[in-house]
Structures are given as structure tokens and as C-alpha cells.
Backbone as CSV, one residue per row, in Angstrom:
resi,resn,N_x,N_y,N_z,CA_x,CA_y,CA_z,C_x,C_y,C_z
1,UNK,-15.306,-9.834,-19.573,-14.156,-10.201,-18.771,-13.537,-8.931,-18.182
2,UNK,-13.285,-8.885,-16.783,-12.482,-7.819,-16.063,-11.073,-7.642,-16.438
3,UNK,-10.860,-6.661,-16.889,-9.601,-6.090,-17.612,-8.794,-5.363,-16.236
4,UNK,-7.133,-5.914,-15.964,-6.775,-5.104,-15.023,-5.613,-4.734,-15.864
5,UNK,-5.479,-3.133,-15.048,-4.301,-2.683,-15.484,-3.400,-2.208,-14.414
6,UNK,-2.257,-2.019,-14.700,-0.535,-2.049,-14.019,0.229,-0.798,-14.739
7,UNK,0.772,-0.257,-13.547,1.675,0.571,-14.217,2.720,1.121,-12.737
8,UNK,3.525,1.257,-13.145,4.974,1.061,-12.384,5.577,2.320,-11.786
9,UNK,6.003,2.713,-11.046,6.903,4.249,-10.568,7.819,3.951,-9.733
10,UNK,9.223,4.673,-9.928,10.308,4.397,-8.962,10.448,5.595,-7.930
11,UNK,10.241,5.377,-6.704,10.412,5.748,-5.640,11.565,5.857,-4.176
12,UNK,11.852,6.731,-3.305,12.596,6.196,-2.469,12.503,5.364,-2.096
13,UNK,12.011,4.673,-2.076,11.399,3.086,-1.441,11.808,2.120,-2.177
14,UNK,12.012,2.475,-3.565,12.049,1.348,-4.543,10.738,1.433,-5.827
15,UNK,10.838,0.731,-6.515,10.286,0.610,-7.860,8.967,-0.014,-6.786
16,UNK,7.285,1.076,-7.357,5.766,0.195,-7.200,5.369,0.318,-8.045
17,UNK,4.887,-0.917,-8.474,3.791,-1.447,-9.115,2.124,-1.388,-8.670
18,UNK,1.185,-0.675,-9.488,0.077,-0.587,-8.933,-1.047,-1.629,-10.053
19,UNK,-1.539,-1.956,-9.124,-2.838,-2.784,-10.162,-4.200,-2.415,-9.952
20,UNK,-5.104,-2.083,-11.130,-6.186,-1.595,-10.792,-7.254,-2.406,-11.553
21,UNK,-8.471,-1.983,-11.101,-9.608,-2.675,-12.141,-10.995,-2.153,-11.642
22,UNK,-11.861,-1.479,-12.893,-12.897,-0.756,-12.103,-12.644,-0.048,-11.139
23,UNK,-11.998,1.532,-11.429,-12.028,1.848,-9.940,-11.440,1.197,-8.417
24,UNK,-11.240,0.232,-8.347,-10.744,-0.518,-7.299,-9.073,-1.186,-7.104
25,UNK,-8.099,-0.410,-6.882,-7.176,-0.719,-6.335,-6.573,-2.071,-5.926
26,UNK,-6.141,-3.280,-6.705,-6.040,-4.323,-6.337,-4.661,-4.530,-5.620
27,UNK,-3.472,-3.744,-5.977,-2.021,-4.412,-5.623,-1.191,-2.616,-5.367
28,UNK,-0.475,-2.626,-4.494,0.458,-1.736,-4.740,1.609,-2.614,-3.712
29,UNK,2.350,-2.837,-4.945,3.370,-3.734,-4.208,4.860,-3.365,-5.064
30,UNK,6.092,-4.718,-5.043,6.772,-4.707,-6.048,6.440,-5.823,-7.332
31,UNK,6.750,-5.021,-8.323,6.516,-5.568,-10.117,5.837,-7.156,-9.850
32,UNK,6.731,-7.856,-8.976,6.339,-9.398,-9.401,5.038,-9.783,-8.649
33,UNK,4.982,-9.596,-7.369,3.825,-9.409,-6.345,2.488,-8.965,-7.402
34,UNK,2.791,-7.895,-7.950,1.676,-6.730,-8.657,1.213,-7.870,-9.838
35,UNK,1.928,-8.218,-10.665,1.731,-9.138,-11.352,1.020,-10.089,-11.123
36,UNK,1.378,-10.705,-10.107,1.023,-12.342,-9.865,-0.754,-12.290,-9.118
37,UNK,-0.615,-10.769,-8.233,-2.081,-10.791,-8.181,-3.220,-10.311,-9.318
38,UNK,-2.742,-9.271,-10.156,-3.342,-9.046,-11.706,-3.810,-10.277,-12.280
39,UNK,-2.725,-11.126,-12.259,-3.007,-12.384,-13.051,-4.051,-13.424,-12.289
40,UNK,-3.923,-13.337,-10.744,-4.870,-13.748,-9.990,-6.357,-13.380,-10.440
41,UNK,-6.550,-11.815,-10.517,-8.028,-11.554,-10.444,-8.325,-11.728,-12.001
42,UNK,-7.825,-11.364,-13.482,-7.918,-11.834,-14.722,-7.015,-11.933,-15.782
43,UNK,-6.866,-13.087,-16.790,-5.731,-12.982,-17.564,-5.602,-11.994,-18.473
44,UNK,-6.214,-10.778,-18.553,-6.432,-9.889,-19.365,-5.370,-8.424,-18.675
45,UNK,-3.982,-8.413,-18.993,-3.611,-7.378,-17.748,-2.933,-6.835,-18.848
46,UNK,-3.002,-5.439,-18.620,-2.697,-4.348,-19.590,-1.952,-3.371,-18.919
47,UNK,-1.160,-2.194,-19.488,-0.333,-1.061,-19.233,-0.963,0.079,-19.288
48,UNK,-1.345,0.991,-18.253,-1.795,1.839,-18.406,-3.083,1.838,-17.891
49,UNK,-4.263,2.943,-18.486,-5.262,2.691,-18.141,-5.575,3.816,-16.934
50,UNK,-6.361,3.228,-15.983,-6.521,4.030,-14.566,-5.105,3.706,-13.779
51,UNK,-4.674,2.433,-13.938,-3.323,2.556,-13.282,-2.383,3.636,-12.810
52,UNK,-2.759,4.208,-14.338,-1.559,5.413,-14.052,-2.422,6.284,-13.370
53,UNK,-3.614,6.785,-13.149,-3.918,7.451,-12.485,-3.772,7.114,-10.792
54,UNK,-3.910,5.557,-10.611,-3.112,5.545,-9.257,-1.728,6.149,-9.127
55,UNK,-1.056,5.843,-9.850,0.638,5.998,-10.032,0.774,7.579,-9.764
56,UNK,-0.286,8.057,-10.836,0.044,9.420,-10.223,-0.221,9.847,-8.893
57,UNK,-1.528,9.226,-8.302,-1.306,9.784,-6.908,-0.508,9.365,-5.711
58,UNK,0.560,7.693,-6.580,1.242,8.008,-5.421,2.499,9.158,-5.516
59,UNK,2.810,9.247,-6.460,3.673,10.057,-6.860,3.683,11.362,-6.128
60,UNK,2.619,11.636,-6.314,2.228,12.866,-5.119,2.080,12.618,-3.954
61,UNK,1.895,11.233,-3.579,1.953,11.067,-1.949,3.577,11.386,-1.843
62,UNK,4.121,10.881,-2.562,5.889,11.118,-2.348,6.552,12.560,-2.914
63,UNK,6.231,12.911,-3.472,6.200,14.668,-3.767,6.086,15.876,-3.523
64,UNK,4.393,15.785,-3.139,3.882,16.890,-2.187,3.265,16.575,-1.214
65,UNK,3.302,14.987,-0.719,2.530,15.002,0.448,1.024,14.491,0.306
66,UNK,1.051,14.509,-0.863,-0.873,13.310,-0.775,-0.863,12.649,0.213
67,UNK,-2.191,12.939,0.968,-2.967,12.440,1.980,-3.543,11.414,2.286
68,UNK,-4.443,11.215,0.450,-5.613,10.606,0.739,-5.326,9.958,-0.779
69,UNK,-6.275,8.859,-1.349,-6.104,8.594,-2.722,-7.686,8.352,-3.026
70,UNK,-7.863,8.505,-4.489,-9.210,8.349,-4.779,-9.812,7.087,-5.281
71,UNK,-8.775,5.956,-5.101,-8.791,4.092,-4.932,-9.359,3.905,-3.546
72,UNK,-10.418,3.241,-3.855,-10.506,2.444,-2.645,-9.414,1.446,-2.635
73,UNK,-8.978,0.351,-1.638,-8.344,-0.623,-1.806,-8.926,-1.861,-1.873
74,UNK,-8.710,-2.973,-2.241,-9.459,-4.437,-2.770,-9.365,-4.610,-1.054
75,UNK,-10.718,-5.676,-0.537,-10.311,-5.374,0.748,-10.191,-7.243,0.765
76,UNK,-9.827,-7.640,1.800,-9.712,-9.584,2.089,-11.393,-10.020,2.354
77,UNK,-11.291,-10.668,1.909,-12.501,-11.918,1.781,-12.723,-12.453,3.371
78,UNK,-11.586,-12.569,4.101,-11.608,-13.102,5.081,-11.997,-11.878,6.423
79,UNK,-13.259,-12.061,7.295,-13.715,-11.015,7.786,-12.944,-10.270,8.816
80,UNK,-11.958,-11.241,9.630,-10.984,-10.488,10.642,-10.043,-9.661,9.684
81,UNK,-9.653,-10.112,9.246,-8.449,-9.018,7.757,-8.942,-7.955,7.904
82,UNK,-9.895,-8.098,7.079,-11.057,-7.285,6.627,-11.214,-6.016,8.018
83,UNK,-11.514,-6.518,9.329,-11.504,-5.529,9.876,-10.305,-5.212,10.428
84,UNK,-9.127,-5.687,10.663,-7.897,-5.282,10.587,-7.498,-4.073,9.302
85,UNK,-7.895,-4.674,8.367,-7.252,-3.375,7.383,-8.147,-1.899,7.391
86,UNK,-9.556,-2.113,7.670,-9.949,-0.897,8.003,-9.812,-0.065,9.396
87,UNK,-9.204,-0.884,10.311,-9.033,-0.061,11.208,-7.557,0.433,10.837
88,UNK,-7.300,-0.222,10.333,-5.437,0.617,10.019,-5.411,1.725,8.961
89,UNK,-6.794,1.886,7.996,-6.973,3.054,7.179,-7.579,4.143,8.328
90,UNK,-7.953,3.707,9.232,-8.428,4.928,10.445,-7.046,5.843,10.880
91,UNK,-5.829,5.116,10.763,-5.129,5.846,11.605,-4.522,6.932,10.190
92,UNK,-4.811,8.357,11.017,-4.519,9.308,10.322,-3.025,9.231,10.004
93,UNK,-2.922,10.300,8.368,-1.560,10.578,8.027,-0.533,10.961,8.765
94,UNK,0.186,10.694,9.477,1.486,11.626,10.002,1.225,10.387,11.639
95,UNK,0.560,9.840,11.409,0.549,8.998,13.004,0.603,7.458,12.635
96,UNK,0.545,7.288,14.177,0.832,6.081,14.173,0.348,4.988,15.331
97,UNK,0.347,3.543,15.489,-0.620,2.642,16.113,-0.013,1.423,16.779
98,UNK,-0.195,1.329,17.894,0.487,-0.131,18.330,-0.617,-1.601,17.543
99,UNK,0.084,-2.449,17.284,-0.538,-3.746,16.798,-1.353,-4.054,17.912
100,UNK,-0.976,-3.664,19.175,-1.715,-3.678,20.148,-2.841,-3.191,20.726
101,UNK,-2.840,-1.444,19.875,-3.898,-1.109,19.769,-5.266,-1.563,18.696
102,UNK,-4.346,-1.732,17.793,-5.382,-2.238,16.510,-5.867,-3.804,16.674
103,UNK,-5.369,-4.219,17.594,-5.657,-5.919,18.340,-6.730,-5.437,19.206
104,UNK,-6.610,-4.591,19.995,-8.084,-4.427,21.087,-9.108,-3.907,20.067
105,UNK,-9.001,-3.022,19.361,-10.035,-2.305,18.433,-11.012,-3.098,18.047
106,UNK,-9.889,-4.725,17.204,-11.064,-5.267,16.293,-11.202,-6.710,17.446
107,UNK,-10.625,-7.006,18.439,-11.271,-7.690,19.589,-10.382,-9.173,19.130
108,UNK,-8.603,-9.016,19.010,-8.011,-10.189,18.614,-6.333,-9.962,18.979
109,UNK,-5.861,-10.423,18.490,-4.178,-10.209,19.321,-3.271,-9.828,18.485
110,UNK,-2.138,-9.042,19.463,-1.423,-8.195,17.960,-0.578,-9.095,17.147
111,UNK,-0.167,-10.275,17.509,0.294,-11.157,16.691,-0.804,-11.580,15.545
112,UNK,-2.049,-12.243,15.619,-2.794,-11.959,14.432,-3.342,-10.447,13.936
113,UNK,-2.788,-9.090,14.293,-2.509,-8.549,13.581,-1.617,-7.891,12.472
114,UNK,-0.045,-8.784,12.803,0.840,-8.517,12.475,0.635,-9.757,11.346
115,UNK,0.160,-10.812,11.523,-0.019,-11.777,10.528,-1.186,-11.187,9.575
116,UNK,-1.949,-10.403,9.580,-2.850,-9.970,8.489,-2.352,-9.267,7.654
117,UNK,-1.155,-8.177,8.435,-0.842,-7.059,7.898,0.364,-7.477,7.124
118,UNK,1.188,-8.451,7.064,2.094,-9.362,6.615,1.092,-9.649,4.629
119,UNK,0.022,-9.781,4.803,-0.469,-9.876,3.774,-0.974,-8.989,3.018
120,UNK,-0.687,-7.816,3.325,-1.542,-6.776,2.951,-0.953,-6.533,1.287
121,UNK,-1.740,-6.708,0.054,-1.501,-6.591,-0.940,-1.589,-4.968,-1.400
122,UNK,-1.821,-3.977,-0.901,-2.105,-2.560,-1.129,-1.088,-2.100,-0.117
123,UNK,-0.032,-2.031,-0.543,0.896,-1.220,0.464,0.133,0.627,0.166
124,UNK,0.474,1.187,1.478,0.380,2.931,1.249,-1.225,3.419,1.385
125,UNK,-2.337,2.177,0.679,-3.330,2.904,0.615,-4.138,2.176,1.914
126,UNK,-4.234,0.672,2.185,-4.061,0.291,3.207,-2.675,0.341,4.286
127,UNK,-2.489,1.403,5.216,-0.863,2.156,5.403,-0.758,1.623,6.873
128,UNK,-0.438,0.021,6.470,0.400,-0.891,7.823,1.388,0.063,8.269
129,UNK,2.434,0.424,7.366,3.837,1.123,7.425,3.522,1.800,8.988
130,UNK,2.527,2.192,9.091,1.962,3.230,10.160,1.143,2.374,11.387
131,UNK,1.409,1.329,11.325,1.516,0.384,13.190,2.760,-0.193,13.123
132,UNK,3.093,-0.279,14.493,4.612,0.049,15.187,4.608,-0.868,15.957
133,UNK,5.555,-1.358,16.618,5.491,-2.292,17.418,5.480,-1.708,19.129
134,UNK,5.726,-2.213,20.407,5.344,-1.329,21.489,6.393,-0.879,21.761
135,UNK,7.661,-1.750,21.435,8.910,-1.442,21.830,10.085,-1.312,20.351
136,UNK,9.009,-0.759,19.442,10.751,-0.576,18.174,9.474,-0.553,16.927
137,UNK,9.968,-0.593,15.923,9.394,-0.227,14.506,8.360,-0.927,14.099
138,UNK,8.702,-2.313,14.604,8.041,-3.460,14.099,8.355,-4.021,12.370
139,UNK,6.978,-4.958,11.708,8.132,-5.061,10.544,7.436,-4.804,9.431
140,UNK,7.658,-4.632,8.017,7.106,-4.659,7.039,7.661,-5.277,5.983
141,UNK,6.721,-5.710,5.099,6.887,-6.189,3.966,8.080,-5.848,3.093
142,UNK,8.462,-4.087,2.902,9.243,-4.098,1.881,10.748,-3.477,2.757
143,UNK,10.539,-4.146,4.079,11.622,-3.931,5.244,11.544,-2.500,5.799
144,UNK,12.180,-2.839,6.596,12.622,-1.337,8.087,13.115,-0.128,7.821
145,UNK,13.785,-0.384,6.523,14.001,0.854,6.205,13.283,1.616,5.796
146,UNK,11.959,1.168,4.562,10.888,1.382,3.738,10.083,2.291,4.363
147,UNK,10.171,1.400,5.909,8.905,1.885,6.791,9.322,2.960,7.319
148,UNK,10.242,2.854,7.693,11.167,4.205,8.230,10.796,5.796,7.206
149,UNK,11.360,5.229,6.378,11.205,6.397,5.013,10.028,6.854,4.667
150,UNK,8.658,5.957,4.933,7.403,6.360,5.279,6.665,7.413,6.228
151,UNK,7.272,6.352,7.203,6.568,7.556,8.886,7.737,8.370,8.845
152,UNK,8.690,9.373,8.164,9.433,10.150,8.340,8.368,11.280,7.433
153,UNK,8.511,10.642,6.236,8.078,11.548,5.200,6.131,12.016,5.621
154,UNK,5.833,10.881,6.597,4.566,11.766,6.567,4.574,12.791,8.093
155,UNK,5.543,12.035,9.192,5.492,12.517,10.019,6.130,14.141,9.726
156,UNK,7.189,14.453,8.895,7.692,15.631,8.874,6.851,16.367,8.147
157,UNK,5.575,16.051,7.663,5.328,16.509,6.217,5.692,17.370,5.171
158,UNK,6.803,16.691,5.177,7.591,17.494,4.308,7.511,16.404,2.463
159,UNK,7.268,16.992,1.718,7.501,15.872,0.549,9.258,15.720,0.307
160,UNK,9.523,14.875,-0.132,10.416,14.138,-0.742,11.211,15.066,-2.244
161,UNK,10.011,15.753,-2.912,11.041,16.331,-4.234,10.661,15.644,-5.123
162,UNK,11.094,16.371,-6.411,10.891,15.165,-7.680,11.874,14.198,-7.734
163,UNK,11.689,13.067,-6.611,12.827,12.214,-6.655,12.353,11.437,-7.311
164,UNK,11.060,10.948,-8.066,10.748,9.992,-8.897,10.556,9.658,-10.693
165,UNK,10.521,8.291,-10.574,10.481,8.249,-11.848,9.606,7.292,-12.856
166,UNK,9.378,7.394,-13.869,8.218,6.631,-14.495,8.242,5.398,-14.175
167,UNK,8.343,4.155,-14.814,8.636,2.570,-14.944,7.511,1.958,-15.542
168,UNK,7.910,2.038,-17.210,7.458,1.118,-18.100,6.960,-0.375,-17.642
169,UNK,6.359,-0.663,-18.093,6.079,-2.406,-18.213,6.286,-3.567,-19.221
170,UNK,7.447,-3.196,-19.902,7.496,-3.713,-20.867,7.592,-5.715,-20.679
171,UNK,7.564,-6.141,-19.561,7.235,-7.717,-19.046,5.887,-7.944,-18.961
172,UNK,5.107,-7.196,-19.093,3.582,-7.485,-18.883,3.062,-8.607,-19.220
């Protein structure tokens, strides 16, 4: 049985939850989200583990500026997603993408790209935060501000500081 594990960090953004299993990156979301898909892929969900080795690298994405992470992300079953989310891992750190562009790329419209990316269970490693709308921010999951605090911190590349902090799981 596939064993996933979870482990938690508080951020400017807010408290993430990461879920992992084998190497593979299933959730970086908030606690309940992270959960509910853990419990999706097996009832076996544990603290710790490789988790924290995600945790640590986002930690360093918010710290010093991590780039890149050594998770792949779980990718959608469904094949347009699917190429929606890899063209949105194309767009480099510190930039950024119209839905419009990433709509001609994979040959579909930026409204069903904004509806894929609406689902995206891997916030940061699949990095929506980073398509924009043509005329303003556009939207995200953990809101406008989130996203804001994102494309600032990569666009300036400047890190953030040790503004973070652990987050137990003691609800697991």
C-alpha cells in the first residue's frame, strides 16, 4: 500500500501543507485541501517522511530564493490539464504569462485555461501564480494578494528572510 506523507510550514502567504509519495509531489496547498487529497490517493497518511524534504525546499523558495524543486509534481489524468500545467512549469522564475498565451501554446482558450489552473493541486511547483491576466493580475486560488507576494518575491529576487515557521500535524 502507498504510504503518503504531509508536513506543514507557515509562510507569508499563509500556513502550506505539502503531500508527498514516492518521490512525487501530490498537494501543496492549505492543511485541509492537502489532506483531503492524501486521503484521496491512500488511507495510510503520515507526518514527516520526504514531506519535509519538500517543506524544506519550499522554505528556501521563500528564504533564499529556490528556483527549482527536486519533486516532480502529480500531473492531471485529464490530457488538456496535463498540457496546460506543463506549459505553465515552462515559464521561467521571475516571469510571467498571459492565459492567453498559454491558451495558444496548448491550442485552447484562456478561459479553459484559467479553469484548469483553478484546479491546480501543487501550488508553487506547478507556478499558475505566474499567468496574469491581459489586463490586471488575474486570479488564484489562495487570492490576489498571495499571488502578488509571489511574482514580487521572485520578480525582485530578493528572498523574504527567516520569516518562516515549522507547522506540526498534529490532526493527521
Amino acid at each position: 500500500m502507498r504510504i503518503v506523507y504531509i508536513d506543514c510550514l507557515g509562510t507569508p502567504i499563509g500556513e502550506l501543507c505539502v503531500a508527498v509519495s514516492d518521490g512525487l509531489a501530490l498537494a501543496v496547498h492549505r492543511r485541509s485541501r492537502v489532506l483531503e487529497i492524501a486521503r484521496r490517493y491512500s488511507p495510510d497518511v503520515r507526518e514527516g517522511g520526504e514531506a519535509r524534504e519538500l517543506a524544506e525546499e519550499l522554505r528556501e523558495y521563500f528564504e533564499v530564493g529556490r528556483a527549482s524543486f527536486s519533486f516532480d509534481p502529480a500531473m492531471p489524468v485529464n490530457p488538456l490539464r496535463a498540457a496546460v500545467y506543463s506549459e505553465v512549469r515552462r515559464i521561467p522564475y521571475g516571469s510571467t504569462a498571459t492565459y492567453g498565451e498559454i491558451a495558444r501554446r496548448v491550442g485552447t482558450h484562456p478561459r479553459v485555461v484559467g479553469h484548469a489552473l483553478r484546479r491546480n493541486e501543487v501550488l508553487i511547483l506547478v507556478p499558475c501564480h505566474r499567468v496574469v491576466g491581459a489586463r490586471g493580475l488575474g486570479g488564484f486560488e489562495l487570492g490576489p494578494r498571495a499571488k502578488e507576494i509571489l511574482l514580487n518575491l521572485e520578480r525582485a529576487g530578493k528572498p523574504l528572510g527567516n520569516s518562516l515557521t515549522p507547522r506540526g500535524l498534529s490532526r493527521v
